[in-house]
Each structure stands twice: as structure tokens, then as C-alpha cells.
PDBQT receptor file of N, H, CA, C and O in Angstrom, charges set to zero:
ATOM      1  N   UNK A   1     -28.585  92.953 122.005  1.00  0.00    +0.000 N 
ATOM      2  CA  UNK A   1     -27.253  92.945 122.576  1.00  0.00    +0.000 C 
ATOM      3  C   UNK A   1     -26.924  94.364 123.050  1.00  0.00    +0.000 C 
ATOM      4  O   UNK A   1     -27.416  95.236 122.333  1.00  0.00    +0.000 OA
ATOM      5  N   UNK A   2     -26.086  94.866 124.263  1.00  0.00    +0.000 N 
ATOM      6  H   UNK A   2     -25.686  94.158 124.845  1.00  0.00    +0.000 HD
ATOM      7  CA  UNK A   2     -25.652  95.748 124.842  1.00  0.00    +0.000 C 
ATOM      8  C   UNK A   2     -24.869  96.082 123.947  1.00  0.00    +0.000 C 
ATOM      9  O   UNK A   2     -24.246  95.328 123.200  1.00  0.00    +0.000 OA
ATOM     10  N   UNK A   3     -24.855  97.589 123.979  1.00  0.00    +0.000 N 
ATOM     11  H   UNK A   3     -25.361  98.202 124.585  1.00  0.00    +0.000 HD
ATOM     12  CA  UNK A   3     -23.847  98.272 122.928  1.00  0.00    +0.000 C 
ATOM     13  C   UNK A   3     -22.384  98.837 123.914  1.00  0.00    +0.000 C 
ATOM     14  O   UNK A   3     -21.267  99.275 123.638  1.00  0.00    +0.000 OA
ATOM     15  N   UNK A   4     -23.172  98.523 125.200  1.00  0.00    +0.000 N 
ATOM     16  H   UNK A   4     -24.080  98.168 125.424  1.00  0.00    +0.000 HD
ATOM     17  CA  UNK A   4     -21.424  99.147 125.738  1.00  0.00    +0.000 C 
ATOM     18  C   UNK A   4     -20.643  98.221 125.989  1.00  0.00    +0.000 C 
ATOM     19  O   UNK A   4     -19.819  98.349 126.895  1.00  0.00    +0.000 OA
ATOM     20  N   UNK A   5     -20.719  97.186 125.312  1.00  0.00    +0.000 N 
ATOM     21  H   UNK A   5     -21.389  97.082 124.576  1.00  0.00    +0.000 HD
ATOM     22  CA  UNK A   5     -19.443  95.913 125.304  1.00  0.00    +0.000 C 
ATOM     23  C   UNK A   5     -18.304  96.767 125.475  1.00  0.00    +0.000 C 
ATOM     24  O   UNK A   5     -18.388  97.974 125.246  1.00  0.00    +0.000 OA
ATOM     25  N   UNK A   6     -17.130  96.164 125.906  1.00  0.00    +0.000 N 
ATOM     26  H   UNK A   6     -17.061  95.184 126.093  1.00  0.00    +0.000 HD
ATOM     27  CA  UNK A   6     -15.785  96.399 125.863  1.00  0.00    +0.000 C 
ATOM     28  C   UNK A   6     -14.978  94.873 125.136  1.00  0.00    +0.000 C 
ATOM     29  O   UNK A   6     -15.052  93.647 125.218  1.00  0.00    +0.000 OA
ATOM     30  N   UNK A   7     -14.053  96.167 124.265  1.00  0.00    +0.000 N 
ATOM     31  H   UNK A   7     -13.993  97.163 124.198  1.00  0.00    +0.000 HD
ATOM     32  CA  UNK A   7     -13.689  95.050 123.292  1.00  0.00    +0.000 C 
ATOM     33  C   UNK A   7     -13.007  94.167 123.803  1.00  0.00    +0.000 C 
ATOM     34  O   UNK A   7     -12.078  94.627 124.466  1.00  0.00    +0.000 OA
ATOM     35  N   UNK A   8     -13.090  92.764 123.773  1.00  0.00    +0.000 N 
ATOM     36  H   UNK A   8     -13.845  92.391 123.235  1.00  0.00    +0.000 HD
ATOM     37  CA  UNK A   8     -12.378  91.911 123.669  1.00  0.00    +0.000 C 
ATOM     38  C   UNK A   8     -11.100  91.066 123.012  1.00  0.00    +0.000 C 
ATOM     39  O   UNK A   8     -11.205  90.440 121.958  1.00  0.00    +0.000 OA
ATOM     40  N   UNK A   9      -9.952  91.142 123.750  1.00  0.00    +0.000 N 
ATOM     41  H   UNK A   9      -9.867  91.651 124.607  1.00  0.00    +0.000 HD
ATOM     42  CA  UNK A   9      -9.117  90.341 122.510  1.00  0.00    +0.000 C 
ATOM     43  C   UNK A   9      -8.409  89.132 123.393  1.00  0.00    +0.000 C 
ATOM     44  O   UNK A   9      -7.888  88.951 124.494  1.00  0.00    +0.000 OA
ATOM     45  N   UNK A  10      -8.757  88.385 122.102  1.00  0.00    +0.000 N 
ATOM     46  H   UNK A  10      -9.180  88.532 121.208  1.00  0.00    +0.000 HD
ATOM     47  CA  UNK A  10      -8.511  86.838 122.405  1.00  0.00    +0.000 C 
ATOM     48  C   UNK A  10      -7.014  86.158 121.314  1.00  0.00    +0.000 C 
ATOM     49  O   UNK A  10      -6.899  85.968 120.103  1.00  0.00    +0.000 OA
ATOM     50  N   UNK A  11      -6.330  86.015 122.179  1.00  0.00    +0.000 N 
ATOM     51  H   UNK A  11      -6.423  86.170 123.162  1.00  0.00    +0.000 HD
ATOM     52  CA  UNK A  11      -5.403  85.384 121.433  1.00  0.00    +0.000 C 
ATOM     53  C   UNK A  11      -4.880  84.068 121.521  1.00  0.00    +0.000 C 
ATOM     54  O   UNK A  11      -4.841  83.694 122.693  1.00  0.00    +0.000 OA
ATOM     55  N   UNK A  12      -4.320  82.945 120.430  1.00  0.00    +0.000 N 
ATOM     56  H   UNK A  12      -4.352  83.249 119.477  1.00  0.00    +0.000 HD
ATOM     57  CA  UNK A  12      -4.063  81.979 120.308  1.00  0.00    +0.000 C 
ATOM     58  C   UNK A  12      -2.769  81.562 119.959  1.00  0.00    +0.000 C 
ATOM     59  O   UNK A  12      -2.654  81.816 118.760  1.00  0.00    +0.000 OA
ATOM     60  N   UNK A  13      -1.636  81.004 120.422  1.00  0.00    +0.000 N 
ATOM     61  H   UNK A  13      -1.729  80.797 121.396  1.00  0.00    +0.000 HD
ATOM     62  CA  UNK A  13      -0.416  81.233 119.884  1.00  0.00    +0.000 C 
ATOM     63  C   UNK A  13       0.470  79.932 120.572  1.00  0.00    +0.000 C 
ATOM     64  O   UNK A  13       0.113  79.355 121.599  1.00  0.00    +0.000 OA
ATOM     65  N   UNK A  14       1.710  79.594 119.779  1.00  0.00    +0.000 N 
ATOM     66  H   UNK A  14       2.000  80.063 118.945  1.00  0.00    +0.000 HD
ATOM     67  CA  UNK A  14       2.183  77.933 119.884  1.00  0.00    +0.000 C 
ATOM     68  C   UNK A  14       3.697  78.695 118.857  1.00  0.00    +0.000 C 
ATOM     69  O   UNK A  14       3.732  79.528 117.952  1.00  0.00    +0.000 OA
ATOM     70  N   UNK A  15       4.770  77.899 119.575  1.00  0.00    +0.000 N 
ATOM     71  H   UNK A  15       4.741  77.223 120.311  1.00  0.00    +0.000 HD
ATOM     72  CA  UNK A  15       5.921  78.008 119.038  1.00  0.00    +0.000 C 
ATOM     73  C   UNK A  15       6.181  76.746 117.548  1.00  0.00    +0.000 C 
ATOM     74  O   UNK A  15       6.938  76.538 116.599  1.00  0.00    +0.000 OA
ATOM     75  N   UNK A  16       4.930  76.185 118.234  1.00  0.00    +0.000 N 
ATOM     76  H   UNK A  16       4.315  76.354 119.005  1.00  0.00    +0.000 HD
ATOM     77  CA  UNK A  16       5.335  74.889 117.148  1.00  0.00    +0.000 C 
ATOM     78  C   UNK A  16       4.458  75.161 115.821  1.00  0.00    +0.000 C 
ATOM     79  O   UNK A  16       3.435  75.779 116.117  1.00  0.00    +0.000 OA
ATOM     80  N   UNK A  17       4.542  74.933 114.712  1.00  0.00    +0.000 N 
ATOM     81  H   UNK A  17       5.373  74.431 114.471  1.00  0.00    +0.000 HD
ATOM     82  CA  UNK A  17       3.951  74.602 113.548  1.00  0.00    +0.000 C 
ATOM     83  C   UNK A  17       3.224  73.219 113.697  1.00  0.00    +0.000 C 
ATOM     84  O   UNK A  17       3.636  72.236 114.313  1.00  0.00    +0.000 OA
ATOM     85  N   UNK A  18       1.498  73.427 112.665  1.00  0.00    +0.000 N 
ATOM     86  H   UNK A  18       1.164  74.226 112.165  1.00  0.00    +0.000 HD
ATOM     87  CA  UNK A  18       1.020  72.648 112.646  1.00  0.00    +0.000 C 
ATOM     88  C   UNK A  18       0.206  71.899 113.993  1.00  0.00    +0.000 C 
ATOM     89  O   UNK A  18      -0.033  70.694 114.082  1.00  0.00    +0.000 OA
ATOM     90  N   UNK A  19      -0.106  72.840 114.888  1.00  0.00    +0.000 N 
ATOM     91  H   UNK A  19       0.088  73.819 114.816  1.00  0.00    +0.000 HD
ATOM     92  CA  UNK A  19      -1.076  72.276 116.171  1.00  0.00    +0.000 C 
ATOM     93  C   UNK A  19      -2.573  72.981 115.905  1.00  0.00    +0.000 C 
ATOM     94  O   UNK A  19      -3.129  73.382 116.927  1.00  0.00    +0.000 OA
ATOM     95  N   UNK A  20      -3.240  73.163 114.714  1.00  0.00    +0.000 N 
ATOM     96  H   UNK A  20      -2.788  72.837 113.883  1.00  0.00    +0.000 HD
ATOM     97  CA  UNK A  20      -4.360  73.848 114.695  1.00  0.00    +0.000 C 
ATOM     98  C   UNK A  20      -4.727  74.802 115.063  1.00  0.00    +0.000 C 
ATOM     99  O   UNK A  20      -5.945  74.949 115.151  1.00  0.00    +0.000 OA
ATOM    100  N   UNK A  21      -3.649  76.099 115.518  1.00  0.00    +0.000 N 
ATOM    101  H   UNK A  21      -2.658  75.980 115.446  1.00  0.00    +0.000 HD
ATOM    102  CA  UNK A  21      -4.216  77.293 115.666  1.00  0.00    +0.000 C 
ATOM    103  C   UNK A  21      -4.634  78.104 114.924  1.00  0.00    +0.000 C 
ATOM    104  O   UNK A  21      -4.981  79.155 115.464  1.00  0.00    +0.000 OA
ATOM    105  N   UNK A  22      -4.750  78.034 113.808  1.00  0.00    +0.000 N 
ATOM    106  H   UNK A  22      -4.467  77.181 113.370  1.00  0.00    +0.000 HD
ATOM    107  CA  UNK A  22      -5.869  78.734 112.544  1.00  0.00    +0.000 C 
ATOM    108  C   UNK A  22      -7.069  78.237 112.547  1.00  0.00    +0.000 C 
ATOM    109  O   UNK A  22      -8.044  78.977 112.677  1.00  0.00    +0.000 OA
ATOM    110  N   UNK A  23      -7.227  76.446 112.354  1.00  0.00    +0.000 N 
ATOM    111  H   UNK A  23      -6.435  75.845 112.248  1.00  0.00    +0.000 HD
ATOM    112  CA  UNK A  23      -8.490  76.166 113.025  1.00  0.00    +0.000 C 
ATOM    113  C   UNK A  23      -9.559  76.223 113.978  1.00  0.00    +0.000 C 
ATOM    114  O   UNK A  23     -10.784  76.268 113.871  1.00  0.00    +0.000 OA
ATOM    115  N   UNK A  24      -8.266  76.201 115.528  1.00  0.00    +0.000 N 
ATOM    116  H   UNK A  24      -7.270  76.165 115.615  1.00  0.00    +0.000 HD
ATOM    117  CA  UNK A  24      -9.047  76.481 115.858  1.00  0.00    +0.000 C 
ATOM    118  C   UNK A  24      -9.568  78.118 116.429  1.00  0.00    +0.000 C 
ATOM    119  O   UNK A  24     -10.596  78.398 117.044  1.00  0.00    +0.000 OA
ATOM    120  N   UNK A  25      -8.698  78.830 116.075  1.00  0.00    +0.000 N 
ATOM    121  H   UNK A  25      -7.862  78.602 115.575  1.00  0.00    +0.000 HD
ATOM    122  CA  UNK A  25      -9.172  80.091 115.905  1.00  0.00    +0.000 C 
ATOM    123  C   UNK A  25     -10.580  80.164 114.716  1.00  0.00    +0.000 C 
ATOM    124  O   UNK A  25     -11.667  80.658 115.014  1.00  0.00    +0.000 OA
ATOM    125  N   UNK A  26     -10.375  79.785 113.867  1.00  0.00    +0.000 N 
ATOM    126  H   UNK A  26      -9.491  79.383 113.625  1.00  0.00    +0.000 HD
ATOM    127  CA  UNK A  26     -11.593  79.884 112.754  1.00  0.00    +0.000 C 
ATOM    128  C   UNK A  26     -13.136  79.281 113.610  1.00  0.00    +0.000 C 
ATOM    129  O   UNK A  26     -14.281  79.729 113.544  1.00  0.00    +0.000 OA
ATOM    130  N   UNK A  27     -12.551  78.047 114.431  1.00  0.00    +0.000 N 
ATOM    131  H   UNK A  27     -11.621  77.683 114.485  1.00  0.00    +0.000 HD
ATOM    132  CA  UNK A  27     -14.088  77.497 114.925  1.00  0.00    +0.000 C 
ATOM    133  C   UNK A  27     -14.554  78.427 115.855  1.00  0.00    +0.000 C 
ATOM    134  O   UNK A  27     -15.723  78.805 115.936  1.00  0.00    +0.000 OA
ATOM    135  N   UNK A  28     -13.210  78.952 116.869  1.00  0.00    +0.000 N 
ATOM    136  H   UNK A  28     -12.261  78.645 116.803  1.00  0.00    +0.000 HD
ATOM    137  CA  UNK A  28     -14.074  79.779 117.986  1.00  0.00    +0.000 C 
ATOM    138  C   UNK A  28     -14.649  81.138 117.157  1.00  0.00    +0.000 C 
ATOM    139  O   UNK A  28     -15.778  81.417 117.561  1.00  0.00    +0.000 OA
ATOM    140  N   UNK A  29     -14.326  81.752 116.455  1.00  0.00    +0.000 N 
ATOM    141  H   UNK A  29     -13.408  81.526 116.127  1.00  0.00    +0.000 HD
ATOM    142  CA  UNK A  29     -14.667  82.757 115.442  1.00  0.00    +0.000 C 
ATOM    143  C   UNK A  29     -16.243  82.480 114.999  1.00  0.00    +0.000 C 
ATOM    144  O   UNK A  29     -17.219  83.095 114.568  1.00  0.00    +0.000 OA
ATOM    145  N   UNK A  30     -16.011  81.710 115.225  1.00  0.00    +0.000 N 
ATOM    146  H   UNK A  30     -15.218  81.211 115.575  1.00  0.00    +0.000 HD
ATOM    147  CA  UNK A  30     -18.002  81.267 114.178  1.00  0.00    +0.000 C 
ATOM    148  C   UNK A  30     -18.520  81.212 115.198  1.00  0.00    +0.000 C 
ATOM    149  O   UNK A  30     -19.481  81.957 115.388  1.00  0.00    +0.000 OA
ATOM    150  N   UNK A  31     -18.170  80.490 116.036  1.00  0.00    +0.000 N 
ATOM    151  H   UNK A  31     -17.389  79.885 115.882  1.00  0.00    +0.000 HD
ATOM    152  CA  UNK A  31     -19.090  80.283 117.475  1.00  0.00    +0.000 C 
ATOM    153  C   UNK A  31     -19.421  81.257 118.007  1.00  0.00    +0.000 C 
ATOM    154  O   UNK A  31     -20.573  81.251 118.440  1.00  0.00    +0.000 OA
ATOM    155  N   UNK A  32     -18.642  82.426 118.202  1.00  0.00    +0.000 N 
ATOM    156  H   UNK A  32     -17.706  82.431 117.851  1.00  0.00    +0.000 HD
ATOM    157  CA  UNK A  32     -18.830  83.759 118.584  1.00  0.00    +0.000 C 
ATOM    158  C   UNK A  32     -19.604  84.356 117.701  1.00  0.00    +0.000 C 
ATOM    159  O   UNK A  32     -20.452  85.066 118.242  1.00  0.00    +0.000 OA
ATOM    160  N   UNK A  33     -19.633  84.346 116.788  1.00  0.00    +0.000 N 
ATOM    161  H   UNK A  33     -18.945  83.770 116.348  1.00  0.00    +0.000 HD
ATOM    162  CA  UNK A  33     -20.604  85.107 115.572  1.00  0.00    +0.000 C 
ATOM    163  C   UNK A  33     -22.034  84.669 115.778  1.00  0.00    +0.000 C 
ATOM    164  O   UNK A  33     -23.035  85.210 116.248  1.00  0.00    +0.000 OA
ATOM    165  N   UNK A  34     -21.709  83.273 115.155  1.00  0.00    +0.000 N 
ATOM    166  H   UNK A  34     -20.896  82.834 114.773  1.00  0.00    +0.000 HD
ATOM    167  CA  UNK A  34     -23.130  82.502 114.331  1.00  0.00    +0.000 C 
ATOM    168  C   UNK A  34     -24.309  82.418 115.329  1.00  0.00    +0.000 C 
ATOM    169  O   UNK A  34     -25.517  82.644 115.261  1.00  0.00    +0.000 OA
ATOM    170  N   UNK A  35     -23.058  81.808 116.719  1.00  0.00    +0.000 N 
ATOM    171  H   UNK A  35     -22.076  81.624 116.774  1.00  0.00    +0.000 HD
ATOM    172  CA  UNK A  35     -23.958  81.290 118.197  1.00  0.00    +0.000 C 
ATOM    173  C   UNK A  35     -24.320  81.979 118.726  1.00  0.00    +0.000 C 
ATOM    174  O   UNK A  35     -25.511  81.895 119.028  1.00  0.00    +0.000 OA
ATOM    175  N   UNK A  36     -23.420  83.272 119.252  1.00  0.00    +0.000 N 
ATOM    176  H   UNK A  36     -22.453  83.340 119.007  1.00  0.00    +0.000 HD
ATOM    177  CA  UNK A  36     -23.480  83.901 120.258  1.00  0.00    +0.000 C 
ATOM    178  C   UNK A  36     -23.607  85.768 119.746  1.00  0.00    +0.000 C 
ATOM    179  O   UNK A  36     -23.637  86.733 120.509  1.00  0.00    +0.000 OA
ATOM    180  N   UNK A  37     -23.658  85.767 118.319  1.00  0.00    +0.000 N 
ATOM    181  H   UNK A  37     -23.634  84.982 117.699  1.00  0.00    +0.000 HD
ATOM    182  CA  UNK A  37     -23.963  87.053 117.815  1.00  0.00    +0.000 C 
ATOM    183  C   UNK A  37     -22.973  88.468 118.262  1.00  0.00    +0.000 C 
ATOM    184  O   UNK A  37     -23.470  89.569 118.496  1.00  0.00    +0.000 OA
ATOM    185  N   UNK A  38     -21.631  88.197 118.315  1.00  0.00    +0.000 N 
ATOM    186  H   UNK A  38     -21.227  87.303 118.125  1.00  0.00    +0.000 HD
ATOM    187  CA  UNK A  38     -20.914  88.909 118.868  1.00  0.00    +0.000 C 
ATOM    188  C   UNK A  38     -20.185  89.309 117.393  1.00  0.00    +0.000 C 
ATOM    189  O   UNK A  38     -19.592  88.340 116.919  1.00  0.00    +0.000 OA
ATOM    190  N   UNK A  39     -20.129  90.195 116.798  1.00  0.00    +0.000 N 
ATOM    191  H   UNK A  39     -20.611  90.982 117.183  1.00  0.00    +0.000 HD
ATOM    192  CA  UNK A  39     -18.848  91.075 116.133  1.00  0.00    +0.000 C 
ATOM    193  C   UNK A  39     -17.786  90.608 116.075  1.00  0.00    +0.000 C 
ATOM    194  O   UNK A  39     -17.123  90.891 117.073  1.00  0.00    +0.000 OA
ATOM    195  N   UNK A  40     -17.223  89.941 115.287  1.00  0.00    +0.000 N 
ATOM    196  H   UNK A  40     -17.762  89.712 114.477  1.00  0.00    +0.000 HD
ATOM    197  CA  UNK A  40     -15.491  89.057 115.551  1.00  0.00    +0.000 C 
ATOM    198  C   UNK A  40     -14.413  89.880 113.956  1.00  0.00    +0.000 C 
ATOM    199  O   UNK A  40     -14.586  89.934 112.738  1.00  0.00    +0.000 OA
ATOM    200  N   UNK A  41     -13.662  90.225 114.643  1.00  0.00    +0.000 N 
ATOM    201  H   UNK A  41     -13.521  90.181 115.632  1.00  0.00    +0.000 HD
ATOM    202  CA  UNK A  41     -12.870  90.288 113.972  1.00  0.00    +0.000 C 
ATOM    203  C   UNK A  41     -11.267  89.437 114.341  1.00  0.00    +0.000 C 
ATOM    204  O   UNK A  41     -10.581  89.434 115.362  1.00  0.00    +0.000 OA
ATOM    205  N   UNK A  42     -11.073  88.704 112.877  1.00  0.00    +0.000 N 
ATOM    206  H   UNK A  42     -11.631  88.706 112.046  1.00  0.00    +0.000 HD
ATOM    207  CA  UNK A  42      -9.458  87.866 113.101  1.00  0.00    +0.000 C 
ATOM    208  C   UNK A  42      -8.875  88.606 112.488  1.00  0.00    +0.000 C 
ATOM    209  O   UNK A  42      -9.301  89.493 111.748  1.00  0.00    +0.000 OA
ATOM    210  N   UNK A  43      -7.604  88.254 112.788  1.00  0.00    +0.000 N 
ATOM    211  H   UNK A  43      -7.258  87.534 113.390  1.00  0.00    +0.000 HD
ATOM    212  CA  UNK A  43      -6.193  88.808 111.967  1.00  0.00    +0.000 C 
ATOM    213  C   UNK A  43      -5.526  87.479 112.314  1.00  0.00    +0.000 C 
ATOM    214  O   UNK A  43      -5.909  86.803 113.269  1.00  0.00    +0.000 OA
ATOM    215  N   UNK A  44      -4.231  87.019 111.285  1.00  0.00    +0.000 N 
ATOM    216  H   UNK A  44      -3.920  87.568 110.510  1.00  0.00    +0.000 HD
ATOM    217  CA  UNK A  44      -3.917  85.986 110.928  1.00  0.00    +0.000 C 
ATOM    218  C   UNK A  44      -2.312  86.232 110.844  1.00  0.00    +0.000 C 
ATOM    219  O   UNK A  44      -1.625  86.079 109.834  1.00  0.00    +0.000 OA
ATOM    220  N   UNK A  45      -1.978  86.542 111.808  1.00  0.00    +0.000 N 
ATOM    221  H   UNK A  45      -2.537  86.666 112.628  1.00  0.00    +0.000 HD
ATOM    222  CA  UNK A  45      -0.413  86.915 112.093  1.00  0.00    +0.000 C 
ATOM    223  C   UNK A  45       1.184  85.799 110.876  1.00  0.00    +0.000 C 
ATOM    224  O   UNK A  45       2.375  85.988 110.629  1.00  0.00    +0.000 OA
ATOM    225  N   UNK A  46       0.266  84.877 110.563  1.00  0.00    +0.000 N 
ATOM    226  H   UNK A  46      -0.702  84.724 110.764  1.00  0.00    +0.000 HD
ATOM    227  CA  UNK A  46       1.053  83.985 110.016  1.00  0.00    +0.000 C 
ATOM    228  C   UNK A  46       0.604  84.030 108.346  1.00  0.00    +0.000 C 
ATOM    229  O   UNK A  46      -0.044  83.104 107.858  1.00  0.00    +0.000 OA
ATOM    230  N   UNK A  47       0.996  85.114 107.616  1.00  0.00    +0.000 N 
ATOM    231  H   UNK A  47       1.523  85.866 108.013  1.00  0.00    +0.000 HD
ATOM    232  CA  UNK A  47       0.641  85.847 106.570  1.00  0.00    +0.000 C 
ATOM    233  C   UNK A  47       0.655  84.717 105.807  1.00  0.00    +0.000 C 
ATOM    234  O   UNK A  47      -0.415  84.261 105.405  1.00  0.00    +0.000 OA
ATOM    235  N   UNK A  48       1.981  84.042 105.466  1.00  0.00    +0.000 N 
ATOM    236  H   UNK A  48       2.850  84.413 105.792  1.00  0.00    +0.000 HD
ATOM    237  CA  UNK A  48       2.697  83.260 104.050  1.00  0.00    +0.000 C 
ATOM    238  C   UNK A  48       1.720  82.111 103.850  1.00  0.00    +0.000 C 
ATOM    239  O   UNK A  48       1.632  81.614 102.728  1.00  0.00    +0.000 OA
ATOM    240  N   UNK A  49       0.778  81.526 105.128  1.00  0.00    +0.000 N 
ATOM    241  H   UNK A  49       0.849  81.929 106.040  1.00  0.00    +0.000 HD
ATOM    242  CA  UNK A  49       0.310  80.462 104.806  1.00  0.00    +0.000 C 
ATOM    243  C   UNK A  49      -1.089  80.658 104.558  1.00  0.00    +0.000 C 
ATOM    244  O   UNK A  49      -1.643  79.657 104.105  1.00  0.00    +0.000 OA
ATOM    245  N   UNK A  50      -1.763  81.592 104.714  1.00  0.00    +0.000 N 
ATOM    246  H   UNK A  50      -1.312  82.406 105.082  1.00  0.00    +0.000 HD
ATOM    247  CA  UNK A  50      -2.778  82.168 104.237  1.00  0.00    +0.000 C 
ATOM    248  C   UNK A  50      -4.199  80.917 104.685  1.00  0.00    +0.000 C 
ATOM    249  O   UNK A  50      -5.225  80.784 104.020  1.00  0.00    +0.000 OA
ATOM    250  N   UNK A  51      -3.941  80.341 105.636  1.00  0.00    +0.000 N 
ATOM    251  H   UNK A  51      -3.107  80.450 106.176  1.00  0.00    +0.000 HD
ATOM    252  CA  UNK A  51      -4.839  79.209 106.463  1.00  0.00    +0.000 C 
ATOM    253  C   UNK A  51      -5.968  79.472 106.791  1.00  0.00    +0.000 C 
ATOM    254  O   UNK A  51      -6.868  78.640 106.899  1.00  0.00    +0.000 OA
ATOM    255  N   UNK A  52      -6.114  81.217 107.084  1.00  0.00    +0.000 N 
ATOM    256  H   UNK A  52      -5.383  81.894 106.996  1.00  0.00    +0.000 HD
ATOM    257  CA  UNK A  52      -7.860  81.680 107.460  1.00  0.00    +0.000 C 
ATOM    258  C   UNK A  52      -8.535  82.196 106.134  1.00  0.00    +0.000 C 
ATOM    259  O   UNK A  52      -9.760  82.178 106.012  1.00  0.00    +0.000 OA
ATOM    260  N   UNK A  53      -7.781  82.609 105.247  1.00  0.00    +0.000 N 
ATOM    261  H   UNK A  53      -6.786  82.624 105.347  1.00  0.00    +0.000 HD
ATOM    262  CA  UNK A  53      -8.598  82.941 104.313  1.00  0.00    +0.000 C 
ATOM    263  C   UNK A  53      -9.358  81.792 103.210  1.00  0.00    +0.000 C 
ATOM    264  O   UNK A  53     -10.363  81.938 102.515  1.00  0.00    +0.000 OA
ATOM    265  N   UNK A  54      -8.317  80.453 103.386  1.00  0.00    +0.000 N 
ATOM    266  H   UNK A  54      -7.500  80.334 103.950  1.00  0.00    +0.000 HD
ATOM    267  CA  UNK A  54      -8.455  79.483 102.889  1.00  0.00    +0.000 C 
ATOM    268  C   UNK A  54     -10.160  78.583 103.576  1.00  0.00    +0.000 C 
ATOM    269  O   UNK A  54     -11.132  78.120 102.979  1.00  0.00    +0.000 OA
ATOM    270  N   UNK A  55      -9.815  78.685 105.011  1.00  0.00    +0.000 N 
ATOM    271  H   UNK A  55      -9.026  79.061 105.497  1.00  0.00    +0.000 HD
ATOM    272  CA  UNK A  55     -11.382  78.291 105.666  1.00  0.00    +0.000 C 
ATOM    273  C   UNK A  55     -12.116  79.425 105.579  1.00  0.00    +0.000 C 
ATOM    274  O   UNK A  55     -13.237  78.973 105.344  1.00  0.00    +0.000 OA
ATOM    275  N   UNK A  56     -12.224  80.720 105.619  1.00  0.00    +0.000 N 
ATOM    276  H   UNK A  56     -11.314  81.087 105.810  1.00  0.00    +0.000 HD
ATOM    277  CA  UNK A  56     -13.187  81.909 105.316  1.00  0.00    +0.000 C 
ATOM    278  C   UNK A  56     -13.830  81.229 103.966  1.00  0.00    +0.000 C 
ATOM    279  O   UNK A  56     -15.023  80.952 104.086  1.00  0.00    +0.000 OA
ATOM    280  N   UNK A  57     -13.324  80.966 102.899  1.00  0.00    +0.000 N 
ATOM    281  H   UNK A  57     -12.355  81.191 102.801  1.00  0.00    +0.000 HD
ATOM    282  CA  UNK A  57     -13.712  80.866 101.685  1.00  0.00    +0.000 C 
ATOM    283  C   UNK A  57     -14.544  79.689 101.543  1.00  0.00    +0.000 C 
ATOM    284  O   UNK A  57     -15.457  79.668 100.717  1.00  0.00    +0.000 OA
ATOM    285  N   UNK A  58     -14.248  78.579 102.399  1.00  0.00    +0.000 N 
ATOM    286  H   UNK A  58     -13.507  78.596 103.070  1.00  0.00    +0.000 HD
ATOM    287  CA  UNK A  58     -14.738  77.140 102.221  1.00  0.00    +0.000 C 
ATOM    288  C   UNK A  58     -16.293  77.791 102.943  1.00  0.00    +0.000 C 
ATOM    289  O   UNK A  58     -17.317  78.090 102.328  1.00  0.00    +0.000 OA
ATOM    290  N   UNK A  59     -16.078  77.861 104.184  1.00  0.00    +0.000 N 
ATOM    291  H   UNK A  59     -15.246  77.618 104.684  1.00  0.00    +0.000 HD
ATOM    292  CA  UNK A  59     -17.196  78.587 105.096  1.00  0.00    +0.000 C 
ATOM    293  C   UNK A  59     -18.078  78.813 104.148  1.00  0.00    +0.000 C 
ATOM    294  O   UNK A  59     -18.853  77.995 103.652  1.00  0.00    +0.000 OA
ATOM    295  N   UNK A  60     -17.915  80.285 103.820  1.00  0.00    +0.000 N 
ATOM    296  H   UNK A  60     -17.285  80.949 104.223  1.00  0.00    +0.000 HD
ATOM    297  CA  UNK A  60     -18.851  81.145 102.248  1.00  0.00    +0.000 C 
ATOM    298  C   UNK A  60     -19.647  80.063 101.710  1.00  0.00    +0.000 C 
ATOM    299  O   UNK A  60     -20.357  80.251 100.722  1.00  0.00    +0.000 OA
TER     300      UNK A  60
């Protein structure tokens, strides 16, 4: 892989509760990793419900 990538940021976002944007942030996250060997870092703007750390852990 090229090291002079430029970082990428990808964001996902919905006024409504409950439309799978932790999910599917978590799936494109792997896909980018596992598939495509890219460096991913998430952040999980929606602290209280703690939804990515909950699939991080299952993942593991």
C-alpha cells in the first residue's frame, strides 16, 4: 500500500434514532480494514449508547 494516502474522513449521520448508523458504520469499518487493508479509525459521537464498543467487542 502507498504511504502517501491522504486521510480520509467519512461520515454518517441521521436526525432520527435507531436507523443503523453505528452498524452500519461498524460494517463499512471492517470492510475497509479486513478487505481492503486501509487504517480505520471510528469515533462514536453518540457517547451514552456506547453501540460501537458493544460490536468492537462481539467482533474480538
Amino acid at each position: 500500500m502507498n504511504a502517501n494516502h491522504k486521510t480520509i474522513f467519512i461520515a454518517f449521520s441521521s436526525q432520527k434514532g435507531g436507523v443503523g448508523k453505528s452498524t452500519f458504520t461498524t460494517l463499512i469499518a471492517s470492510t475497509m480494514h479486513y478487505r481492503l487493508g486501509y487504517n480505520v479509525a471510528v469515533f462514536d459521537a453518540d457517547f451514552p449508547q456506547h453501540s460501537l464498543m458493544k460490536m468492537k467487542s462481539r467482533d474480538l
